[in-house]
C-alpha positions in Angstrom: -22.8 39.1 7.5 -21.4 40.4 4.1 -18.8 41.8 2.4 -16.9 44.5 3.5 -17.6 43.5 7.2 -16.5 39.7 6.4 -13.0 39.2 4.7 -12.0 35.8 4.2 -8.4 37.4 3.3 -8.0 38.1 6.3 -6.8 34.4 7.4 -4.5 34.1 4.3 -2.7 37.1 4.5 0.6 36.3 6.7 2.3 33.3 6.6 2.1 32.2 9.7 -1.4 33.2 10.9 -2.1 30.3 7.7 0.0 27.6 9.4 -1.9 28.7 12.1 -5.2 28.1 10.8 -4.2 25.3 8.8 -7.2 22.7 8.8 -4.9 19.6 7.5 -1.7 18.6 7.9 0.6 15.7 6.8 3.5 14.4 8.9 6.2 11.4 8.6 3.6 9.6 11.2 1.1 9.7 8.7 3.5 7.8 5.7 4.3 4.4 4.9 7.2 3.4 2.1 6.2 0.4 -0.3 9.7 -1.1 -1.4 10.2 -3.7 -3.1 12.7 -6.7 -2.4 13.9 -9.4 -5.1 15.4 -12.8 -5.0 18.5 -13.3 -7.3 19.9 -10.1 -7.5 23.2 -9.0 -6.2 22.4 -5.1 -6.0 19.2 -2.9 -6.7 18.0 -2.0 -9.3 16.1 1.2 -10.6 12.4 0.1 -11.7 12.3 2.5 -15.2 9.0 3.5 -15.0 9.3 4.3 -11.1 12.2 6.8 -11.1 14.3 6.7 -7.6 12.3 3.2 -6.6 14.4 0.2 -6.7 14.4 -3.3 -6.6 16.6 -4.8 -3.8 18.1 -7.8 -2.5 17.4 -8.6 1.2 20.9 -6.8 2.4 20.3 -3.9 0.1 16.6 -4.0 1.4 17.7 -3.3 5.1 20.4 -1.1 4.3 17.4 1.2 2.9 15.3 0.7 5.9 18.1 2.0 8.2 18.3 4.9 5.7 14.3 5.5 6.0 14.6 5.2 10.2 17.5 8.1 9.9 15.1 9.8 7.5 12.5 9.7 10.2 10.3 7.3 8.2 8.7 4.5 11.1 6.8 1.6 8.6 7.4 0.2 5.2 5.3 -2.5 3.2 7.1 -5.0 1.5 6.5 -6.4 -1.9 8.1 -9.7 -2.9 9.6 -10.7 -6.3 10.5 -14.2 -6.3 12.8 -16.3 -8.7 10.1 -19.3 -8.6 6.6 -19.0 -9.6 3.7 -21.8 -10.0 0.1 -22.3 -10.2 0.0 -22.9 -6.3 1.9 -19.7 -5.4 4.5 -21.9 -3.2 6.9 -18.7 -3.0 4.6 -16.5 -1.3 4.1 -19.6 1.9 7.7 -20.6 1.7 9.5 -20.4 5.0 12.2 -19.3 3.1 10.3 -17.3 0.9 11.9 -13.4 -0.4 8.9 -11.7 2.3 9.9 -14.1 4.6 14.1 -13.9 4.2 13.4 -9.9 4.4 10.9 -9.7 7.1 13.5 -11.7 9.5 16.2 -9.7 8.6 14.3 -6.3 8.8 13.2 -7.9 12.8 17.3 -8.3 13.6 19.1 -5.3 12.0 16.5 -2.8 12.0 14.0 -3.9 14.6 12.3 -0.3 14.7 10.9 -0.6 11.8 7.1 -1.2 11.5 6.8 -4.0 8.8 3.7 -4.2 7.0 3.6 -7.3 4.1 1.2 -7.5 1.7 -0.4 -10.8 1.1 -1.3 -10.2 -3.0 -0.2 -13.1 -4.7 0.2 -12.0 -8.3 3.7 -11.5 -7.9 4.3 -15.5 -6.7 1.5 -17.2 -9.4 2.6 -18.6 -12.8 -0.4 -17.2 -14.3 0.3 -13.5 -12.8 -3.5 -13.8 -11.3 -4.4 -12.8 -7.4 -5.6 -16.1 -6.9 -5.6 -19.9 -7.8 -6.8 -20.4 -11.4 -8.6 -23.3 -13.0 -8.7 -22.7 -16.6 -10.3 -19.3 -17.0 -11.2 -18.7 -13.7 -10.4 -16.9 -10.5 -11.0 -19.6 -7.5 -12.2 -17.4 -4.7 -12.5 -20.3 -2.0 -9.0 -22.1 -2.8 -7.3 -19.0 -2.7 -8.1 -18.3 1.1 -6.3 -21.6 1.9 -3.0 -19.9 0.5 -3.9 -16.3 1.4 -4.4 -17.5 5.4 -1.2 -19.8 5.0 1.0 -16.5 3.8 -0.3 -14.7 6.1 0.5 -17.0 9.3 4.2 -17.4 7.5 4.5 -14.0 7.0 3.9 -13.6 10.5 5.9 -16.4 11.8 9.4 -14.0 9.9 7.9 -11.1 11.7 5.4 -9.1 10.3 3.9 -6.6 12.7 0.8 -5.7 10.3 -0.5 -8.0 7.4 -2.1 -6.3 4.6 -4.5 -8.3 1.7 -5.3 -6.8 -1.4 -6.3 -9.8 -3.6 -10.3 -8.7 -3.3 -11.3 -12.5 -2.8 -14.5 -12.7 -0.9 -13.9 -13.8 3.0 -10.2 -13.5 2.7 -10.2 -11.3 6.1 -12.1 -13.7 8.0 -10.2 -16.7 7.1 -6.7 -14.9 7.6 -7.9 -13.9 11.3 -9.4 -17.1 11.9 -5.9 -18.6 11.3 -3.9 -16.5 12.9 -6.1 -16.7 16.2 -6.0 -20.3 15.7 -2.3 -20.0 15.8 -1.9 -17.8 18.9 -1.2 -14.5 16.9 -4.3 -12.4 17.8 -2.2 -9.1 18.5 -1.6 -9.2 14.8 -3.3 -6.3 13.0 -4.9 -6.8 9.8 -4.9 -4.2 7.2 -7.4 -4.7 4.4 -7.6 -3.4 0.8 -11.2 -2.9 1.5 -12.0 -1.3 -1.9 -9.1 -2.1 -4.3 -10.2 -0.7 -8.0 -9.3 -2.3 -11.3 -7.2 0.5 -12.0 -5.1 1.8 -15.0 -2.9 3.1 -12.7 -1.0 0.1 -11.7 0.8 -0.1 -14.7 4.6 0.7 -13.6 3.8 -1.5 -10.2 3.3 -4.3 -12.7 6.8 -3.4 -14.3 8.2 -3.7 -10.4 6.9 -6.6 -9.5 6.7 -8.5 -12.6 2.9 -9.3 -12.1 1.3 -8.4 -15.1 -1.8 -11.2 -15.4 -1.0 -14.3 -18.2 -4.2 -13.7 -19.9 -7.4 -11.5 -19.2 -7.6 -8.7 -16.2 -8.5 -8.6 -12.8 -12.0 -7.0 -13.2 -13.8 -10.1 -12.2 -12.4 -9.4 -8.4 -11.2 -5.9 -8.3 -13.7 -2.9 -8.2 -15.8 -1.5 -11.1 -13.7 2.5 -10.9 -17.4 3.6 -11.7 -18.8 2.0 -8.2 -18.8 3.9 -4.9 -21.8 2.2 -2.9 -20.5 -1.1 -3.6 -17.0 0.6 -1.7 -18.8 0.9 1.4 -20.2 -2.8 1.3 -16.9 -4.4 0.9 -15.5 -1.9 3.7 -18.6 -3.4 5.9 -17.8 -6.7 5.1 -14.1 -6.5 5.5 -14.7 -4.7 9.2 -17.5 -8.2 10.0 -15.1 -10.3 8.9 -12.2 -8.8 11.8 -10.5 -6.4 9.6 -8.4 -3.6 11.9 -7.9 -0.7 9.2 -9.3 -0.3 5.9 -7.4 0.9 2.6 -8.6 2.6 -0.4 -6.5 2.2 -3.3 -5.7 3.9 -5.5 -5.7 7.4 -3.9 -6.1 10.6 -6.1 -9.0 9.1 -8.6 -11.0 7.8 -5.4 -10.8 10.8 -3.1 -14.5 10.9 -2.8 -14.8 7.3 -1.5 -12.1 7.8 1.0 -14.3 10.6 2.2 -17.1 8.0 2.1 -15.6 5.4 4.1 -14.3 7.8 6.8 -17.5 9.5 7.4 -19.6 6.0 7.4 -16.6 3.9 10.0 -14.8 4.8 12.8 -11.8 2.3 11.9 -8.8 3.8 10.6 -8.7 4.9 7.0 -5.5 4.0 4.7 -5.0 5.2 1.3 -2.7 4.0 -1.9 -0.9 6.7 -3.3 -0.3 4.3 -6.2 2.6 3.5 -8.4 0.7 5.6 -11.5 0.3 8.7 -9.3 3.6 8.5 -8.7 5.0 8.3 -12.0 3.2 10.7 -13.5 4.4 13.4 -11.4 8.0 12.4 -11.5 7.6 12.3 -15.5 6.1 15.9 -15.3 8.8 17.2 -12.7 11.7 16.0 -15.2 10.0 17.9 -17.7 9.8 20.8 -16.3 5.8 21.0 -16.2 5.6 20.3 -12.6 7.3 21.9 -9.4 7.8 18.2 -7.9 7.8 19.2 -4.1 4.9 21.4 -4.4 2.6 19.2 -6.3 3.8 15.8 -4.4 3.2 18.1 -0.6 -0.4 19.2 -2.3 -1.5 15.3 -3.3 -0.7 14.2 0.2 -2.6 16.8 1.4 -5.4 16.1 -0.1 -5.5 12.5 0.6 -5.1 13.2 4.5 -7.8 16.3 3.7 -10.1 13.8 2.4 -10.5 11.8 5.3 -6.9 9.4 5.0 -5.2 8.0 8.2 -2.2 6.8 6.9 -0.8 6.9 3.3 1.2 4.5 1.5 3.5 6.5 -0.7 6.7 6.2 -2.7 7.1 10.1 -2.1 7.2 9.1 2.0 11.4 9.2 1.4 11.5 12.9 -0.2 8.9 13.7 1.7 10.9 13.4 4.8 14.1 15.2 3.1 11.9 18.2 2.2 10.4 18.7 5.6 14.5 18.7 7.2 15.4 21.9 4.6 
């Protein structure tokens, strides 16, 4: 059939025959808010190149969780900034470690609250690297030791859902290994299945203060320019016990979220990474951007391409803008 008898039009012309026929829609079920918590502070503080994200101390941490819950928001992931770093990462295992202080406190005051930790541990090594380093080099097979032992200590403070994204080879087998071992096999794991070597982490390296000593992280993280090496590490991830997969970051990798959903049936998570986000803010206070259109078109598009869930530091406005 052809034009005059077929009239696309006709769909879009009222407003509410679209919502109707709306093929993809995002909801507060669909978000998770990344915040970041911070050893030696007294009060939060506003990360610079992340405008409206702070830093925060444990109380100042579950003070904005109970804001999130009224805002409708269910899960956060938590990113640790700790006072002590060393080659071992002892911060990130610590029992009384800045994850492990929060998580706790989270699981007393604001016990709704899904809490998702992630296991990287750039923020927690002297050298600023994912992993133990000898010299030059990334150890992938030493760094499991510590990844597994973070993630069972994590756990132990109460962590619902632990999430790596260091990219070391077999880290998602060794962390379920441990935490079966251990008695925690109701523990989801959440892997950052194809985490790229991106540009775009620049102001999340300004938040966490884990900016690598020396070199990059392209020897672990993803070539950007690689798509069917995406779907092995998802494969391998899933083998290895691995309950949802994460692509990361979001808007530059749109096709391989599409890739991975249509390919596995486990749940697909996307990054809507620090970069993404600041670019739009930085627009918005310049006037090029309307901020609330552009940010409600992004997620979108992440959910349109095949996303679950989306980690997002929009999640908070998101859920204002949705109440007015």
């Amino acid at each position: 059939m052809k034009f005059p008898i077929v009239r696309m039009r006709r769909l879009r012309e009222n407003a509410t025959l679209r919502d109707l026929v709306a093929e993809t829609r995002v909801s507060l079920d669909d978000l998770v808010m990344p915040l970041f918590v911070a050893e030696g502070i007294a009060r939060k503080q506003e990360i610079k190149s992340m405008p409206g994200q702070f830093r925060f101390p444990v109380k100042g941490l579950v003070d904005e969780c109970k804001r999130l819950k009224e805002l409708g928001i269910k899960a956060v992931i938590l990113f640790g900034i700790p006072e002590h770093k060393d080659p071992q990462a002892s911060s990130a295992w610590s029992h009384q470690g800045i994850i492990q202080q929060a998580a706790r406190a989270l699981k007393e005051k604001v016990p709704e609250m899904f809490v998702i930790t992630d296991l990287c541990l750039c923020e927690y090594t002297s050298s600023g690297h994912c992993g133990i380093v000898s010299g030059k080099k990334i150890l992938n097979d030493a760094t499991l030791e510590i990844l597994a032992k973070t993630a069972l200590s994590q756990v132990k403070a109460g962590a619902d859902l632990v999430a790596p994204s260091d990219m070391m080879d077999g880290r998602v087998g060794k962390i379920r290994e441990t935490l079966d071992q251990k008695g925690y096999h109701h523990i989801p794991i959440l892997a950052y299945s194809a985490k790229y070597a991106s540009a775009f982490y620049g102001p999340f390296r300004e938040a966490a203060q884990s900016a690598p000593e020396f070199g990059d992280r392209k020897s672990y993280q993803m070539d950007p320019a690689n798509a069917r090496m995406a779907l092995r590490e998802v494969e391998l991830d899933i083998a290895e016990g691995a309950d949802l997969v994460m692509i990361k970051p979001a808007l530059a990798y749109l096709d391989i979220i599409r890739a991975v959903r249509e390919k596995f049936h486990l749940p697909v998570a996307a990054y809507n990474v620090s970069g993404e986000y600041a670019m739009v803010k930085a627009a918005a206070r310049n006037g090029w951007l309307d901020e609330k259109k552009t940010v409600l078109e992004i997620l979108t598009s992440i959910k349109r391409a095949g996303a679950d869930l989306i980690l997002s530091y929009h999640s908070a406005d998101f859920a204002k803008w949705i109440r007015e």
